[in-house]
FIKOLZA-1660 file (N, C-alpha, C; in steps of 0.1 Angstrom, whole numbers, plus 5000, padded with zeros to 4 digits):
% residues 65
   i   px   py   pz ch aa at
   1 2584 9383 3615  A  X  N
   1 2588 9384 3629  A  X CA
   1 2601 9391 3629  A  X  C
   2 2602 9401 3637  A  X  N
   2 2614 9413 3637  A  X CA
   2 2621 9402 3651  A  X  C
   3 2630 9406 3657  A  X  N
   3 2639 9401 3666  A  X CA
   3 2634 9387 3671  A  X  C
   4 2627 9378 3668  A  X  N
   4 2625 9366 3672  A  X CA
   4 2611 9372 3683  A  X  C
   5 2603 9383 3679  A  X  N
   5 2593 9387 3688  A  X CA
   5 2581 9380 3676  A  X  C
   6 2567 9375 3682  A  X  N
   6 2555 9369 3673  A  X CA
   6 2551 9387 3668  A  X  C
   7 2543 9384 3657  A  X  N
   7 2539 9399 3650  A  X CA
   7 2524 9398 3658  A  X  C
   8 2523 9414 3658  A  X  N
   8 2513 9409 3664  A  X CA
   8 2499 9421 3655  A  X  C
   9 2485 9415 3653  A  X  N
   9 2473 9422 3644  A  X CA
   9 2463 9432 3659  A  X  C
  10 2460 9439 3656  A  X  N
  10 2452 9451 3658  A  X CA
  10 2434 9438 3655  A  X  C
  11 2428 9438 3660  A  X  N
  11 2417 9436 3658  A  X CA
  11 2406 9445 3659  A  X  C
  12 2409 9452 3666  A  X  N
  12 2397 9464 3667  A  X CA
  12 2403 9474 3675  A  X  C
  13 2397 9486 3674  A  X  N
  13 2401 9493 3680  A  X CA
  13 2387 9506 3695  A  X  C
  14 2396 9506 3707  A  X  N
  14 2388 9515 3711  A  X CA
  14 2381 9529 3706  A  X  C
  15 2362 9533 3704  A  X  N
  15 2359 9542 3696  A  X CA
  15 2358 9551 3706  A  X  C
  16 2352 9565 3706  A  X  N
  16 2353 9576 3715  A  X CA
  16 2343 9571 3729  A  X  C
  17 2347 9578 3738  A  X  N
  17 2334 9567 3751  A  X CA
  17 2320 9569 3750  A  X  C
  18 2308 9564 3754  A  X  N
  18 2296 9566 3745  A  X CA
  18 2290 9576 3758  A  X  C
  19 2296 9573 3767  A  X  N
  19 2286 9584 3775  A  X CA
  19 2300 9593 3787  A  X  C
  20 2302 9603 3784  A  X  N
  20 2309 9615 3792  A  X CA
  20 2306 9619 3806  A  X  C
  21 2316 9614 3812  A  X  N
  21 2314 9615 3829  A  X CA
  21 2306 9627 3834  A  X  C
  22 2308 9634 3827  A  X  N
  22 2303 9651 3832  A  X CA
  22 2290 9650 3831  A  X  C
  23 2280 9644 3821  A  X  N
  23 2272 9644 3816  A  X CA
  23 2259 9637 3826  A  X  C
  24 2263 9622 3832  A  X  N
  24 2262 9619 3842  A  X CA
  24 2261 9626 3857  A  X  C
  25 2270 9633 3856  A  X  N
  25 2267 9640 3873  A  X CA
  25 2264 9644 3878  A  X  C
  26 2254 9653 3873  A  X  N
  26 2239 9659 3881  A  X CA
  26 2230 9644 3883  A  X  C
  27 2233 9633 3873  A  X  N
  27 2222 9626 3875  A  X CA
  27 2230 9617 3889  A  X  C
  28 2244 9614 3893  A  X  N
  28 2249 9605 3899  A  X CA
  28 2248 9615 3912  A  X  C
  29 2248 9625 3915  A  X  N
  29 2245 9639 3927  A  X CA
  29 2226 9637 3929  A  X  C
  30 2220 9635 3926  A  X  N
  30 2204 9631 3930  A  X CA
  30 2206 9619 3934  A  X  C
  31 2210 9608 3924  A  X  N
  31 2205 9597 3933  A  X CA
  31 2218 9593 3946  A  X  C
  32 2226 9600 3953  A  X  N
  32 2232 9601 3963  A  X CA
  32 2224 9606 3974  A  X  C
  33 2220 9619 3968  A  X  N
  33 2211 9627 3979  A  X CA
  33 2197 9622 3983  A  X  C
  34 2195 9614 3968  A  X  N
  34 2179 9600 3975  A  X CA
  34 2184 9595 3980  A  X  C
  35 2194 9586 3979  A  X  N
  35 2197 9578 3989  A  X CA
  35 2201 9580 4002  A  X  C
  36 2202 9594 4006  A  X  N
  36 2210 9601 4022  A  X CA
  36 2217 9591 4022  A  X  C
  37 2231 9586 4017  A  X  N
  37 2245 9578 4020  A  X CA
  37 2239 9564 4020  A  X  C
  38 2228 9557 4019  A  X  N
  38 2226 9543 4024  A  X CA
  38 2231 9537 4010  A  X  C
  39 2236 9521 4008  A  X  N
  39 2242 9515 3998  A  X CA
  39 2230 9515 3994  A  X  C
  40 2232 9507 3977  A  X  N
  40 2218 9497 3976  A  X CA
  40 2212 9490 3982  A  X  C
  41 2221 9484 3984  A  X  N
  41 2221 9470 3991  A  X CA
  41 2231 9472 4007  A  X  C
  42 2227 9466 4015  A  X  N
  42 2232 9461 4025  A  X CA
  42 2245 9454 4024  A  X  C
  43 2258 9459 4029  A  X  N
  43 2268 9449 4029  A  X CA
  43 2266 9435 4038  A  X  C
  44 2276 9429 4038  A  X  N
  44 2274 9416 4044  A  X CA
  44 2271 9402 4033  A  X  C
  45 2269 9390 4039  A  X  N
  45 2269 9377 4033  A  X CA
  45 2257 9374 4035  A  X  C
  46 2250 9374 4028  A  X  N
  46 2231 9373 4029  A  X CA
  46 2230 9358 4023  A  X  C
  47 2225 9347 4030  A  X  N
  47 2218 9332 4026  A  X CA
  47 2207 9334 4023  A  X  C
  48 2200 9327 4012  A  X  N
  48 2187 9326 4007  A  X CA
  48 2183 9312 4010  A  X  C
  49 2170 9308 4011  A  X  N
  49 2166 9291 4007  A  X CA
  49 2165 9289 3992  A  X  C
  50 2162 9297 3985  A  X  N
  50 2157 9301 3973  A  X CA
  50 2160 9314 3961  A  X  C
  51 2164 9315 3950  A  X  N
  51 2165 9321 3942  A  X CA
  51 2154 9336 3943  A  X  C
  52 2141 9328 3947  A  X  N
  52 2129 9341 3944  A  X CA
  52 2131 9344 3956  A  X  C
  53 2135 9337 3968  A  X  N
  53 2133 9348 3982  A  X CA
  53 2149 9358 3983  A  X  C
  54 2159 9353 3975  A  X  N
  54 2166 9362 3970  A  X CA
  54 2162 9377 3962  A  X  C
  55 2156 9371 3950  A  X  N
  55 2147 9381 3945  A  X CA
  55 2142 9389 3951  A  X  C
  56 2135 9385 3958  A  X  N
  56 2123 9394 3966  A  X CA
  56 2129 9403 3973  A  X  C
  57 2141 9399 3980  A  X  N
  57 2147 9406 3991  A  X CA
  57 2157 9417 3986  A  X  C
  58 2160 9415 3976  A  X  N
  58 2167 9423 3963  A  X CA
  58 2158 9436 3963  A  X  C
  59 2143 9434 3958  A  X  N
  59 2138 9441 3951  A  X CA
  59 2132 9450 3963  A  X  C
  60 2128 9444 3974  A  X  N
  60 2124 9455 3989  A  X CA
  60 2136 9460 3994  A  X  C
  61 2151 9458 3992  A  X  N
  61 2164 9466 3994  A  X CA
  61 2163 9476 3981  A  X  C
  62 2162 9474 3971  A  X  N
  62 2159 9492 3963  A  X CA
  62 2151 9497 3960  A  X  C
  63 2139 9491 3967  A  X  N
  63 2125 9502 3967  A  X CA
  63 2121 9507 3980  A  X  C
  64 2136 9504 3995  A  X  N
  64 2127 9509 4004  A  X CA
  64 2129 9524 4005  A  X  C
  65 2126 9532 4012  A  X  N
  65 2129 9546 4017  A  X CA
  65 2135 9552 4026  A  X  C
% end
C-alpha cells in the first residue's frame, strides 16, 4: 500500500470490440427504412392478465407491417 491508498489487481482486461459500428450500418439504415420510423414496440404501460397474452402481444407488435 503506497500512501495509505488499498493496491489495487487488474483482473481482466477490455479485448478489441467484436463487432465495428460501421459495419453494422447499412444493416441498422434497412431496418429503419422497414420500419418507416414506427418503434418496435408501442410506448406506453401495457397490463397483461398473463405472461403468454403478453407474449402474444409482443410477437403481433414485431411482425406487424
Amino acid at each position: 500500500m503506497e500512501n495509505g491508498e488499498p493496491q489495487m489487481k487488474v483482473i481482466g482486461r477490455k479485448g478489441k470490440a467484436k463487432v465495428d459500428v460501421t459495419t453494422i450500418d447499412s444493416l441498422q439504415r434497412m431496418a429503419n427504412e422497414l420500419r418507416k420510423g414506427r418503434p418496435f414496440m408501442p410506448k406506453g404501460l401495457w397490463r397483461f392478465r398473463s405472461h403468454e397474452e403478453a407474449d402474444s402481444w409482443k410477437l403481433k407488435m414485431l411482425t406487424r407491417r
